[in-house]
N, C-alpha and C positions, 0 to 999 in steps of 0.2 A: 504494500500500500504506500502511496506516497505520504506526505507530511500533510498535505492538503487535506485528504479524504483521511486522515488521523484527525486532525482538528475539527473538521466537520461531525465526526461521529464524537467527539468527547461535545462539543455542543448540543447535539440532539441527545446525550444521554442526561447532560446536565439540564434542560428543557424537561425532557418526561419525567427525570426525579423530582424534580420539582411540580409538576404536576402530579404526580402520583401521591407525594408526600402530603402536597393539600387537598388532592382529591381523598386520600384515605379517613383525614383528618377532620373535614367535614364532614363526611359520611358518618362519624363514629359518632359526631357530637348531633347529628342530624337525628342519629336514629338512638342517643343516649338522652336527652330532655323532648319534652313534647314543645317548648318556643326556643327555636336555635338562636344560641350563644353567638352573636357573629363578632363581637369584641375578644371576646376566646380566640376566634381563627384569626382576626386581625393581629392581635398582639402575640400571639406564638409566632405568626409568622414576620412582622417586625422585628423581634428579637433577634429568630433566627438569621434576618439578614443583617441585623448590628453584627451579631458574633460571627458568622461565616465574612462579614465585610473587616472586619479588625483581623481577624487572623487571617486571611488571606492577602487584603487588599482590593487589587483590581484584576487577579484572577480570575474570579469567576463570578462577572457585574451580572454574565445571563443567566446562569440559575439565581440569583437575589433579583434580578427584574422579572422572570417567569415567576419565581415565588410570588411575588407581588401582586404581580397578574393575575394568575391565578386563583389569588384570594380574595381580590377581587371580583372575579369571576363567580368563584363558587357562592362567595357571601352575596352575591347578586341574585344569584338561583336558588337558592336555599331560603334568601326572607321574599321572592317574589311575591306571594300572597300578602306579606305584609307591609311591601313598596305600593302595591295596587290599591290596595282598601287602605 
């Protein structure tokens, strides 16, 4: 493999952990209270990007930007009902 398609695939791993991580994560808190916590999955996952951003730096901006994303994402879909009404 060259360096190119090295780099690309540690990107897309770093992309799906990061969605998996908050996909899992809201799921558990989705189906462990009956009104989802979305400050739970906000702040777990701001954290998590302080501490992976201090110890790494600016290695790895795209998994703490797909984090982010993502939790956005999910906390979007998960209080839907309670954005609308």
């Amino acid at each position: 493999m060259t360096q190119y398609n090295l780099d690309e695939l540690k990107l897309l791993n770093q992309f799906l952990f990061a969605l998996f991580l908050v996909a899992d994560f809201a799921l558990f808190l989705h189906f462990g209270n009956t009104i989802f916590p979305w400050f739970a999955l906000i702040g777990a996952a701001i954290g998590l990007s302080i501490i992976v951003a201090c110890w790494t730096g600016k290695k790895y901006t795209f998994f703490i930007a797909a984090l982010l994303v993502s939790t956005t994402l999910f906390s979007i879909v998960y209080n839907w009902q309670t954005i609308i009404h």
